[in-house]
C-alpha positions in Angstrom: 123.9 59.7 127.3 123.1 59.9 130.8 120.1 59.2 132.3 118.8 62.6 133.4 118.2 63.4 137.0 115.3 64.9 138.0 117.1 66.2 141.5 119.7 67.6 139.6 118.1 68.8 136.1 114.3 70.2 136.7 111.6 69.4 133.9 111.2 71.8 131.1 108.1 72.8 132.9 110.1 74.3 135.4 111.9 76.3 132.6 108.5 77.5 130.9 107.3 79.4 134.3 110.5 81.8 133.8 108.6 84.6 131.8 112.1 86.6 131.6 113.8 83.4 130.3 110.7 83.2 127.4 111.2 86.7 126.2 115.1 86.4 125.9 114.3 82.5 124.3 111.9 84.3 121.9 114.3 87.5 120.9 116.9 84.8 120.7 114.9 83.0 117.8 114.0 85.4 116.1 117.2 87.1 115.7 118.8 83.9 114.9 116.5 83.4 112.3 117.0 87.2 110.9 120.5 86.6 111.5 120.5 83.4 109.1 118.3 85.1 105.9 120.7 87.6 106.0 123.5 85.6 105.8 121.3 83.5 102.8 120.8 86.6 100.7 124.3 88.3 101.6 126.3 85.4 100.4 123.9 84.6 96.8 124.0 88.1 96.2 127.5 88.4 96.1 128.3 85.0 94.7 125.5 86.5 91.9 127.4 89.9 91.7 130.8 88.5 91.2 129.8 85.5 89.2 128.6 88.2 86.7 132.5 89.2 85.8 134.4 86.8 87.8 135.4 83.2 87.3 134.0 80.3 90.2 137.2 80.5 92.1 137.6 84.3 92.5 133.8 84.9 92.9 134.1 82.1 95.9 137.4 84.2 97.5 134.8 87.3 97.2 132.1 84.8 99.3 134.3 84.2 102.1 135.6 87.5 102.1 132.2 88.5 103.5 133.1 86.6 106.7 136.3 88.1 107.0 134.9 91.3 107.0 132.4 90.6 109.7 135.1 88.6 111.7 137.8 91.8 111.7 135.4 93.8 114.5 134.7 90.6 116.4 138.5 90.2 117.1 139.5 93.7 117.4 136.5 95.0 119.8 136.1 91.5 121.7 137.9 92.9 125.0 136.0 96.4 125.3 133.0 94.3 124.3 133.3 91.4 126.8 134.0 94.2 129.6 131.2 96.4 128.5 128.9 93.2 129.0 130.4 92.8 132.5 130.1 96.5 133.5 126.6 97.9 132.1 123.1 96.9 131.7 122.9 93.7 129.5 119.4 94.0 127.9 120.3 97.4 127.2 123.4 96.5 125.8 121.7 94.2 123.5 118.7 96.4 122.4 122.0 99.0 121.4 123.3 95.7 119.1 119.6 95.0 117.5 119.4 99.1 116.2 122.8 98.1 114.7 121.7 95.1 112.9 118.7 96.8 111.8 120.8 99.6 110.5 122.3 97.8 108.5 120.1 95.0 106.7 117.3 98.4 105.9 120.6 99.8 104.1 121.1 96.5 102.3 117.1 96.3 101.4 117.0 99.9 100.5 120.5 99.5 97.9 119.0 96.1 96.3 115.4 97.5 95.8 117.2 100.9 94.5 119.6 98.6 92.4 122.9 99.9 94.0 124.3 97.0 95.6 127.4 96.1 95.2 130.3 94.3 96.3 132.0 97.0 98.4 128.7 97.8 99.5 128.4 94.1 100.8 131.7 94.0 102.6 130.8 97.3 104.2 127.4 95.8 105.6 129.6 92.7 106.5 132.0 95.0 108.4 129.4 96.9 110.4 127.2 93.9 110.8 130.2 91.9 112.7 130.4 95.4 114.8 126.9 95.0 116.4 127.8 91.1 116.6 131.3 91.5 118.6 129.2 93.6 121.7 125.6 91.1 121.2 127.8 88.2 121.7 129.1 88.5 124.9 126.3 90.2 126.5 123.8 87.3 124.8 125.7 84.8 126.6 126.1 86.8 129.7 122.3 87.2 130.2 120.8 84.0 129.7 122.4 82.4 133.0 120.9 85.3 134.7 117.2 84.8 134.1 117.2 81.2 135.7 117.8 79.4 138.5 121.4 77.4 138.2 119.7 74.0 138.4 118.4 75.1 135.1 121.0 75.9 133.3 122.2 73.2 131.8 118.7 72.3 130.1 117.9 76.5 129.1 121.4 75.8 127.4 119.9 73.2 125.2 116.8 75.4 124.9 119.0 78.5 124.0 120.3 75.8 121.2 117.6 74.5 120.1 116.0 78.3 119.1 119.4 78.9 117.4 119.2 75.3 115.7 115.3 75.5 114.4 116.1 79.0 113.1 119.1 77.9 111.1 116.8 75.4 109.4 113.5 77.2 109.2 116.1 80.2 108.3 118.1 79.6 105.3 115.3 77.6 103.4 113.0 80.8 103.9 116.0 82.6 102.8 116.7 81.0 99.3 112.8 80.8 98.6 113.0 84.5 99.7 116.2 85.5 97.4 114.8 82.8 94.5 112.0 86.0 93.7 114.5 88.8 95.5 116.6 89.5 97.8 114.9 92.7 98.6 112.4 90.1 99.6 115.0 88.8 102.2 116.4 91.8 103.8 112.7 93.2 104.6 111.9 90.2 106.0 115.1 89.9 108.1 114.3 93.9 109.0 110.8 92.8 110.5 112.5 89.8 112.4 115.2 92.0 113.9 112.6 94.3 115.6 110.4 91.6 116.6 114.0 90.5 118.6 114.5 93.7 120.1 110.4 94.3 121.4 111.2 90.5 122.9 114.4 91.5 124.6 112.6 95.4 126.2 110.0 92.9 127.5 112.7 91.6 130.3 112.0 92.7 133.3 114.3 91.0 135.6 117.3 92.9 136.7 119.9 92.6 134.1 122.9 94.9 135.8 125.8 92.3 136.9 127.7 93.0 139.6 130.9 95.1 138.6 134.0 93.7 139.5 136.3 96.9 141.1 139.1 97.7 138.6 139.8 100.1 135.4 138.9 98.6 131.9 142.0 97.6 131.3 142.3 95.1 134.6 139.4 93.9 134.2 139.8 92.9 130.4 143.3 91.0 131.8 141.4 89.3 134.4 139.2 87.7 131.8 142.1 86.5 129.7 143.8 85.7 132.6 140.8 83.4 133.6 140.5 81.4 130.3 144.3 80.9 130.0 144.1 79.7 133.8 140.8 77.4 133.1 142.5 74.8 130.5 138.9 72.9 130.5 137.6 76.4 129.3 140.8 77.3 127.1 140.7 73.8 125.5 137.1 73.4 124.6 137.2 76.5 123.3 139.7 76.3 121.2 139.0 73.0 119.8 136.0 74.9 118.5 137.8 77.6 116.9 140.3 74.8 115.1 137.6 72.4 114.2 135.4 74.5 112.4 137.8 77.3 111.3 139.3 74.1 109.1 136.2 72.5 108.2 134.1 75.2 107.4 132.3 74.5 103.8 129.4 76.0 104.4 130.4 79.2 103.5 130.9 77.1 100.4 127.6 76.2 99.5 126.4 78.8 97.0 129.2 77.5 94.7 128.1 74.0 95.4 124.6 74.9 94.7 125.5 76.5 91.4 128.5 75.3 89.8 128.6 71.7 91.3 125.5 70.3 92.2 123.8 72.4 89.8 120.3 73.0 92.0 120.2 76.6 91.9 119.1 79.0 94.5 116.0 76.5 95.9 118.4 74.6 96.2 120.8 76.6 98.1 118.1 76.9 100.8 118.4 73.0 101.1 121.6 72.8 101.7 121.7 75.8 103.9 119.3 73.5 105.8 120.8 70.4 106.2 123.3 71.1 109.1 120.3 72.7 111.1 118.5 69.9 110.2 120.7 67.0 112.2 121.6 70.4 114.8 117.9 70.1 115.7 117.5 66.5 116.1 120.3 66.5 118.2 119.6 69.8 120.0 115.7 68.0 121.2 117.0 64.8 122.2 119.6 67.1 124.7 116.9 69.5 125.9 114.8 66.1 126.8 118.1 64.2 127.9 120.8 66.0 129.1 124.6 64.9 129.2 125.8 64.3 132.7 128.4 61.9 132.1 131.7 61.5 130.2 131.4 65.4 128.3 134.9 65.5 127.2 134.3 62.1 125.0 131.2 63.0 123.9 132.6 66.5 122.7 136.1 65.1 121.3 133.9 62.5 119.6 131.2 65.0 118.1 134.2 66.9 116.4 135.8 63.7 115.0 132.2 63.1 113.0 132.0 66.8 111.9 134.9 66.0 110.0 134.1 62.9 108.7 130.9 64.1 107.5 132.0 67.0 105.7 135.0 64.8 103.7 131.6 63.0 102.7 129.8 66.8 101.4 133.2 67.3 100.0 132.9 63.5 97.7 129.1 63.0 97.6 129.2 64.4 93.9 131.4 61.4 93.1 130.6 58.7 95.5 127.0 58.9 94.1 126.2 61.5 91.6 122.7 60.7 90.7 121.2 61.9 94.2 124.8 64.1 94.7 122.3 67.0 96.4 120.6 64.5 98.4 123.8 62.8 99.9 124.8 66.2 100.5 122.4 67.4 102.6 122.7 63.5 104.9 126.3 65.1 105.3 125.5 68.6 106.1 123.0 67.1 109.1 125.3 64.5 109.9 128.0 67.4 110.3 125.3 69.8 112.2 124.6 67.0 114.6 127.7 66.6 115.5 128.9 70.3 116.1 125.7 69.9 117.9 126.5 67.7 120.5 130.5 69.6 120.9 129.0 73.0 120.8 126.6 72.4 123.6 129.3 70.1 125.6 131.4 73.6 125.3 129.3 75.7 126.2 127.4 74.0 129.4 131.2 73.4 130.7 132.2 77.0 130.1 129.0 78.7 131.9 129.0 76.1 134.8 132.9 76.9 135.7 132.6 80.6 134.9 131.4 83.3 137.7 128.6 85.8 136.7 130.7 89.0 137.1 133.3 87.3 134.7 130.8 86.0 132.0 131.2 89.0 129.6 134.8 88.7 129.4 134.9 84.8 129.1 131.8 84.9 126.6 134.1 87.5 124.6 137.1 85.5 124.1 135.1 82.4 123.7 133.1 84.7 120.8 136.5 85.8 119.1 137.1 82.2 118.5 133.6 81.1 117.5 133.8 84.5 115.4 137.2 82.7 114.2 135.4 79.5 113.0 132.8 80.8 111.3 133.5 84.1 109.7 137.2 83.6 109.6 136.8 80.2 108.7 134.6 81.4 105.8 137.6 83.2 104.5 139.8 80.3 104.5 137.2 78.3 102.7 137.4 80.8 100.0 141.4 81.3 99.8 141.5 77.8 99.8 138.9 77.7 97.4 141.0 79.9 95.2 143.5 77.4 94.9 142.5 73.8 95.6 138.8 74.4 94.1 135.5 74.8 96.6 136.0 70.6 96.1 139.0 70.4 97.5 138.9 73.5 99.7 135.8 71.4 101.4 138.0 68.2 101.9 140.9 70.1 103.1 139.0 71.3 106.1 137.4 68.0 107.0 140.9 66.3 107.0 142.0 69.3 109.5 139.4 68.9 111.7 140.3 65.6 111.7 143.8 65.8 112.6 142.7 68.7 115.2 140.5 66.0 117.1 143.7 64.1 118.0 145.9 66.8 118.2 143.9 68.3 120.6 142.9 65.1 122.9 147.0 64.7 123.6 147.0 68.6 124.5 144.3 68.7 126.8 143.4 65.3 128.7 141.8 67.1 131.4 139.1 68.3 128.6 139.2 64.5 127.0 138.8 63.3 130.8 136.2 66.1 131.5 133.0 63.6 133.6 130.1 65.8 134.7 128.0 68.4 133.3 126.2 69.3 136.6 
């Protein structure tokens, strides 16, 4: 990396004076870290449920149909969503997403304290969940340029992943201790995290109206495809991300590795769950304290090519060493978060530099159908391939893709591979 220029990138000192900026970095913690003992309990639960009557294959199809549930409303509402960030209020918008999301983890706690959950019930919560997620998405992304100075942005984008990062491994451990004694446990907890997010977000006080663009709905929803078809630095990147991890997504595997596999239960779970957070965070600090400025495109192409290495090793570790098999695994899993680490925050800084406020809705909302296509999509095709090739196989399959993707698409897009500075 870079060395990082203090005339071009202010100190994170700078950053800490922006009160607005803390109250959005805290809401964005803590509803990361809601968002990921949810996600814990939703997928043991219903690996638990199915397990009960199913065999390993069909209850893992059941897992990643969870994510396909929650990915349907991403892709169907991203337009109306990415325009509705571009045309009202964002913290408002995003206050209307957090009732949502507490709506519907209080229905979950209520049902599995009541003893009435069930697997329709589960997709359902899925479903409605993924609604408040496809209009939060966009308008998340949207407000965070807004509450601080440009100079800043590229380091408050390594902030904004580092509070997503620490969450996802402080998360999903407190989630399988949580759903080890209940997951009634788990949902509350989530419930009291959620409206500690939404207190955080009211506390903005900056002006969070963008500046509306003159146009019906409809032209300005075609303005924001039109943009990210027009930007091929924005179309690529993002779309390597939806390829990447859509393929090598197995960890929407992991409660079948935890249980049937590697045999460590749902402690266990909450391990693994950690691992790619683990090497996320490592990677997200080193970013925040050293930012990229030089030669992005490599250091993005090249962060996807060791995400799929890495999770061909999760897929093996059983067999390439199967006396510390769980330990091997989780090495993988943070080698792999690392590495979508370093490409997710390459995308990302790219994307927001390039991209005009008034647009930033509509951009953010494609760019959230296809990160809404790599991880709850590509949960679903863990688990149909799972069906067929095993959660072993399923896991290898993806790692291979990515893989291939990686130099598929360095040939499509060299202006993304040639892609210099992040200032």
């Amino acid at each position: 990396m870079a060395e990082t220029s203090s005339a071009a990138v202010p100190s994170a000192r700078a950053l800490l004076k922006e009160r607005d900026y803390l109250a959005f970095w805290v809401s964005r913690w803590t509803g990361s870290f809601a968002a990921q003992i949810q996600s814990v309990a939703m997928g043991w639960q219903m690996y638990a449920i199915a397990r009960a009557t199913r065999s390993v294959q069909e209850s893992a199809f059941l897992v990643g149909m969870i994510g396909l549930a929650a990915f349907i409303p991403v892709f169907l509402l991203a337009l109306p969503a990415g325009e509705t960030a571009d045309r009202h209020d964002r913290k408002k918008v995003l206050l209307f997403c957090f009732t949502g999301e507490i709506a519907t983890v209080l229905t979950l706690a209520i049902a599995t304290w009541q003893g009435w959950a069930s697997v329709p019930l589960l997709l359902l919560v899925g479903f409605l969940f993924g609604t408040a997620r496809a209009f939060f998405a966009p308008a998340n992304t949207a407000l965070g340029p807004m509450l601080v100075p440009r100079a800043l942005l590229p380091r408050a984008i390594a902030w904004n992943s580092l509070a997503w990062q620490t969450a996802s491994i402080i998360g999903p451990a407190a989630g399988g201790l949580l759903v080890a004694k209940s997951p009634t446990y788990a949902y509350f907890t989530t419930f009291g995290l959620y409206l500690v997010a939404a207190l955080a977000t009211f506390l903005i006080r900056k002006n969070t109206q963008p500046d509306v663009s003159p146009g019906s709905r409809w032209t300005l929803m075609k303005e924001g495809l039109a943009y990210v078809w027009n930007q091929k630095i924005v179309f690529g990147a993002i779309s390597l991300d939806l390829f990447a991890v859509l393929l090598g997504g197995a960890t929407a595997l992991l409660p079948v590795f935890a249980r049937d596999i590697l045999h460590v239960g749902a402690p266990g779970f909450g391990i693994l769950r950690a691992g790619p957070a683990i090497g996320a965070t490592a990677v997200a600090l080193l970013l925040a304290a050293r930012p990229i400025h030089r030669k992005a495109g490599l250091f993005m192409f090249g962060g996807v090519a060791v995400f799929g290495l890495a999770t061909c090793v999760f897929a093996l570790a059983h067999l390439i060493w199967p006396s510390r098999a769980l330990w091997l695994s989780v090495v993988a899993l943070a080698v792999l978060g690392g590495a979508d680490m370093l490409s997710v925050y390459v995308r990302q800084t790219l994307v927001q530099l390039v991209t005009p406020d008034p647009m930033r809705g509509r951009v953010a909302a494609v760019s959230s159908v296809f990160i809404g296509a790599s991880n709850e999509l590509g949960e679903f095709e863990s688990g149909v391939v799972a069906r067929f090739l095993g959660p072993v196989g399923a896991a290898l399959f993806g790692g291979v893709g990515a893989l291939i993707v990686t130099g598929v698409w360095a040939g499509l897009f060299p202006a993304l591979r040639k892609a210099d500075r992040l200032e």
